[in-house]
N, C-alpha and C positions, 0 to 999 in steps of 0.2 A: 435395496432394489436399484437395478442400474438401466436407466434408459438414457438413449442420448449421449453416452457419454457421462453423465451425472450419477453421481451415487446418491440417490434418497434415504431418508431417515428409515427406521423401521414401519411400515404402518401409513406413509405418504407416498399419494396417490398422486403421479401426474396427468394431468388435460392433455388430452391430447388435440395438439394444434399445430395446423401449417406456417410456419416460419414465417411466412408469403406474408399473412393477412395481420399478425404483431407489425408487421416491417409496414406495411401499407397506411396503419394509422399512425406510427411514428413519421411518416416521410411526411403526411398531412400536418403534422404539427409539428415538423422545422427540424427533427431527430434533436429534440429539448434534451437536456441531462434527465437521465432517469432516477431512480429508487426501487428498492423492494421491502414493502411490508406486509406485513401478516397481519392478515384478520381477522378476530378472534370475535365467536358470541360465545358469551359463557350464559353458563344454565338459570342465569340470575334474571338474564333477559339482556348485559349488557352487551353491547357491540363498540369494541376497540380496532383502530387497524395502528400497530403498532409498527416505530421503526427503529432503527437503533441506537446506540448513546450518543449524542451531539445533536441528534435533529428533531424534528417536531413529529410527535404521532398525537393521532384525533381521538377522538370518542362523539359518536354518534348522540344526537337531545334532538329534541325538538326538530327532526326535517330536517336539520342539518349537523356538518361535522366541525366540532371544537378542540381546538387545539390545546396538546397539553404537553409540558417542557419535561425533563427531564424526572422531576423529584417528584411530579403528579402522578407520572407513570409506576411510577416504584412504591408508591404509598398507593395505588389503587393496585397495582398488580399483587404487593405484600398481600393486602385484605383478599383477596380471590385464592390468593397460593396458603393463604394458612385456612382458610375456611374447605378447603380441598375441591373450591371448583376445578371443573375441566370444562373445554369447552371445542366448538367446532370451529375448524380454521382453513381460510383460505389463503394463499400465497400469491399476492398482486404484485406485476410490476406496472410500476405508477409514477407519472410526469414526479419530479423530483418538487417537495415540500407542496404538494396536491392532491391531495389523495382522491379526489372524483373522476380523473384523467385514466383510468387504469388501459393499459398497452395490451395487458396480456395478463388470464389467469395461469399459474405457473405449476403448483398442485393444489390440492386437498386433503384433510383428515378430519377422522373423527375422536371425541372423547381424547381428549389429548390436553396433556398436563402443562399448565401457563410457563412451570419456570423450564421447560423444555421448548418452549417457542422462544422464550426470551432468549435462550442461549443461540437458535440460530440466529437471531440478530446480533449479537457481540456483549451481551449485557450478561453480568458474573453470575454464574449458575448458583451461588449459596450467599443469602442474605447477606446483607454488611449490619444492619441496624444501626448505621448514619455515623460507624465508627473512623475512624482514618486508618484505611487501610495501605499495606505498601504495593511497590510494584512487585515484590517476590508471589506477595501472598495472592493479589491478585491475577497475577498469572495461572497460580495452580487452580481459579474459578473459572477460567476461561474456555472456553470452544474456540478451535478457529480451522472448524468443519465449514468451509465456504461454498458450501452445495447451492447457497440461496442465485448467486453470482453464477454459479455454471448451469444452474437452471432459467436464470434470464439471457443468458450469451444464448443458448440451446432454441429459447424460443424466438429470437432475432436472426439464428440462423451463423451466427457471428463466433470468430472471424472472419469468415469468407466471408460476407454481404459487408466486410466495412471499407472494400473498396469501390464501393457505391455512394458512402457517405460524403455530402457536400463541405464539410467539415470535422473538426474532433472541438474538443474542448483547445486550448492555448495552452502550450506545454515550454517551461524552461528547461532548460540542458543547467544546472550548475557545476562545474570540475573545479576544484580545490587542486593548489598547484603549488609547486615549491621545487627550482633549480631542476627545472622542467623541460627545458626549452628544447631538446633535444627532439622530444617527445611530441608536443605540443601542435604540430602539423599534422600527426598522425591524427591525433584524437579530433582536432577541430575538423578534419576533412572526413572523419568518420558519420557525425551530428551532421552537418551540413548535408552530405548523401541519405540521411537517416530522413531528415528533414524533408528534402526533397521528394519521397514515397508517400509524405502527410497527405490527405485531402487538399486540394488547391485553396481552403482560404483557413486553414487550420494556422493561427499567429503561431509562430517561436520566438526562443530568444535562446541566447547561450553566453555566461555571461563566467569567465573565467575570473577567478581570486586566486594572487599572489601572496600565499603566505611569505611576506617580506623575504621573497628569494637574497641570497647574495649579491648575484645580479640581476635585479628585473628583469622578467620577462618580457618576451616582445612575441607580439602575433605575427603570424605573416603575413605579407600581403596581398591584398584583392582579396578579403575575404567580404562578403556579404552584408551589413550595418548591424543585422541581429546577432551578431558574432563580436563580444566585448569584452574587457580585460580592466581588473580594477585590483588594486596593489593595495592590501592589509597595513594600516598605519603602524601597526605593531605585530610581532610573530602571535598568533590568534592557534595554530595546530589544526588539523582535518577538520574537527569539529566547528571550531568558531571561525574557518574559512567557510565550513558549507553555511554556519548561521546568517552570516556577513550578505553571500550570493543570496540565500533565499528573501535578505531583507531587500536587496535588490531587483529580484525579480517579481513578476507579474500575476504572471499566468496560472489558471487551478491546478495547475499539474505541475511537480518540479520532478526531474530526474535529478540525484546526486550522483559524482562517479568520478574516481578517482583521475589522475593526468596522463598514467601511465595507460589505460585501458582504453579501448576502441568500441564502440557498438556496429552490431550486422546494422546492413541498411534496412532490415524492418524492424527493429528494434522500436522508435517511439510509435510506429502503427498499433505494432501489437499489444505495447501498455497501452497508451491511450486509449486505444478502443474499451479496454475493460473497465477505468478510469470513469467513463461515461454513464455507466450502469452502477455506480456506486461512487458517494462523498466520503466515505470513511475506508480509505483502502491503499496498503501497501504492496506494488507488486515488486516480485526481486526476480532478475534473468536465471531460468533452470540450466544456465552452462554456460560454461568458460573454457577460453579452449588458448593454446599458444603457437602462433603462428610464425613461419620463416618470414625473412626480411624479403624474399620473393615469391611467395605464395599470394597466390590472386585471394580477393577482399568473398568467404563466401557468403551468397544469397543471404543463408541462416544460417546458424548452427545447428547443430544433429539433437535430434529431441532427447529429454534424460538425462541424466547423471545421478551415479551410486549418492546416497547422501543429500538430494535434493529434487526426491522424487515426489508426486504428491499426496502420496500416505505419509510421507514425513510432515510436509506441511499438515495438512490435516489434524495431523495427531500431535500437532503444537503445544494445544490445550491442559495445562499440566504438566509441562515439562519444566525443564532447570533452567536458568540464563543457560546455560553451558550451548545447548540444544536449542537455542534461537541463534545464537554466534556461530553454531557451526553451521547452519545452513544462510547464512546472511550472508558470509564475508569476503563472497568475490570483490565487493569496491561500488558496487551499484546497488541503488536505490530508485525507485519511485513514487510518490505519496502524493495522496491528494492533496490540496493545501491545508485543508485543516488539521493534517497531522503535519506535514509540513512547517506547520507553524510550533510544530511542538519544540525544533530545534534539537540542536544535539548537544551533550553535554559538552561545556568549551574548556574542561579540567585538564582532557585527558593531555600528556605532552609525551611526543613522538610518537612511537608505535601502541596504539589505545584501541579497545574494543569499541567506538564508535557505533557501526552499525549493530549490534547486537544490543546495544544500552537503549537503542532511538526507537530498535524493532520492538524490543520487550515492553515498554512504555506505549509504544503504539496499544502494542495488545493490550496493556490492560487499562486503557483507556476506551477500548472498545473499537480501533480497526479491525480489520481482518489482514492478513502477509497471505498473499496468491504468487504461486509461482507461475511464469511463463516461460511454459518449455517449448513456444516455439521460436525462438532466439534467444539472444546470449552477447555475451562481451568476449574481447578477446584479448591477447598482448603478443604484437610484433616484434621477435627475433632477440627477445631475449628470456628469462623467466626469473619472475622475484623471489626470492629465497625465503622458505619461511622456517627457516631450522636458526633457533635462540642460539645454538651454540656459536651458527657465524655471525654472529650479530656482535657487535663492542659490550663488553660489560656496561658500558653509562648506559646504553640501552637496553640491554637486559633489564638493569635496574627500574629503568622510569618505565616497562613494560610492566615489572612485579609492582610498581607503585599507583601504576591505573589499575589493574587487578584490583587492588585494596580499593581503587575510588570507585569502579563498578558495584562494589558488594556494599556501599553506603549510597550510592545512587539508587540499589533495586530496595533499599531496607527503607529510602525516605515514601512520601505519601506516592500512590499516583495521580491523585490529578492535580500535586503540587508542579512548580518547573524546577528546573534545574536549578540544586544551591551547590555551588563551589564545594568540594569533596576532596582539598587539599590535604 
């Protein structure tokens, strides 16, 4: 069923509500970071509102709601999923780790099966039984149908009402850099305009890492003070330059992105805002586009592209590493900090599947990857080449040798970190 823009489940029913009146109680309480969970009474009598993997979901005792971590959920969800309760459900969006705050109810359903609610929140559709699982295998238990997400956008009214917003959450820029300098005006003068579209009191920061250039890099001048440049003691490769910025930065929000690439000037509006409505959440730009060295900067970029449309995303759930790398790997990332923090592997040396190793780990950790097709990154006046045959054989080589460190990265546990896969 599709209202709004949202595609719903089979059999879920959405509320129907004016945009106006969610926005009106969120404006009363400060537009807080939000959440969406689901609330579930099962036939038993109990009542759960349930969120997704990392954060805290309640169960209703006594007149009030008790909070319950991670492995409570799964040991009382198990007992309800083998005894073959179902149960009736609602879809709250609610002040974020609050669950009495509720914004907006978002749908409804009836007689509906627990481990199909569990999956729209990011939690693995087929038992684990406490075994250690890997990131391959968990990925093919994954959903990453994010209908929950474009049903609270829908009922905020959002995009469009977020430039009414007095704030976003605090967002860093990190770009990984290496014998760059050419470049490196383009991109800091891209954030900086990107920046300047934020909310008037939304913090940034953009904090460039020198993968031990030949010659160090240098910023130019009069840029801004949140605009900063820090040189890698040792060569560290994409990976352990973005790990490096993110241990330096701040903010809930990091974008990654390469030195060569440029963001439209609404670029961090349009993640951020989504960012707000979800702690567990990777969004990646739906387009890339390459522009003349005199072509004006435009607005956005044109909505779509073949290969990173959002039945692709959607239909993520089960698919191959192959198939999260091909729609990752324009150069840019966004994540909230908690997957943020997951880092990226620092093995890979020279040309390495980075973002598809960080994305697939997300997922099966239980983010969600949303694309936002309404902007994009771009690259001025010239175009990277991505054909192996023009590449040097040493790089061919260490290309086919990260390959190999990918497929012992997705084969270790997922909610281990990263072990060195030389």
């Amino acid at each position: 069923m599709r209202t709004n823009n949202v595609v719903y489940p089979s059999g879920v029913r959405p509320f129907a509500a004016e945009p106006s009146v969610a926005w009106d109680w969120w404006a009363r309480h400060g537009f807080v970071p939000l959440d969406v969970v689901v609330e579930v009474g099962l036939k038993s009598g109990r009542l759960m509102r349930l969120a997704g993997p990392g954060r805290c979901s309640w169960l209703a005792g006594r007149g009030r709601w008790v909070p319950m971590g991670s492995e409570a959920v799964m040991n009382a969800t198990a007992r309800a999923i083998r005894s073959g309760q179902t149960g009736e459900v609602r879809v709250l969006l609610v002040v974020r780790d609050n669950p009495l705050y509720v914004v907006a109810e978002l749908a409804w359903a009836s007689d509906r099966a627990l481990d199909e609610v569990l999956a729209w929140l990011g939690w693995p559709m087929a038992r684990e039984a406490g075994r250690l699982v890997s990131v391959r295998d968990r990925l093919r238990a994954r959903s990453n149908d994010y209908w929950l997400l474009k049903a609270a956008m829908a009922a905020l009214g959002l995009p469009e009402t977020s430039r009414d917003l007095p704030a976003l959450p605090g967002i860093s820029v990190v770009v990984s850099a290496r014998g760059a300098q050419s470049v490196l005006a383009g991109t800091a003068g891209s954030v900086i305009e990107a920046a300047g579209r934020l909310p008037g009191r939304t913090p940034w920061e953009c904090v460039f890492v020198d993968d031990l250039s030949k010659s160090p890099l240098r910023l130019p001048a009069g840029l801004p003070p949140q605009v900063r440049l820090v040189r890698a003691p040792e060569r560290v490769y994409r990976g352990g330059a973005r790990n490096l910025g993110q241990e330096l930065s701040s903010h809930p929000v990091t974008v990654f992105i390469d030195d060569d690439l440029q963001m439209a000037p609404n670029y961090l509006l349009e993640h951020a805002v989504r960012h707000l409505l979800s702690p567990y959440l990777v969004t990646v730009s739906g387009r890339m586009e390459y522009l003349e060295p005199t072509a004006p900067t435009p607005e956005r970029l044109p909505y779509g592209k073949s290969g990173a449309d959002a039945d692709a995303f959607r239909g993520l759930g089960g698919v191959s590493p192959d198939e999260v790398y091909r729609l990752v790997q324009r150069g840019d990332l966004v994540a909230s900090r908690p997957i943020a923090d997951i880092g990226f592997p620092s093995d890979y040396m020279g040309r390495g599947p980075e973002d598809g190793t960080f994305v697939a780990k997300a997922l099966a950790q239980g983010a969600f990857v949303v694309p936002v097709a309404e902007t994009g990154v771009f690259r001025r006046g010239y175009r990277r080449t991505g054909d192996l045959e023009a590449v040097e054989a040493a790089q061919v080589d260490a290309f086919v040798a990260n390959l190999e460190r990918q497929r012992r990265h997705l084969d270790a546990p997922a909610e281990s970190g990263w072990t060195a896969a030389r």
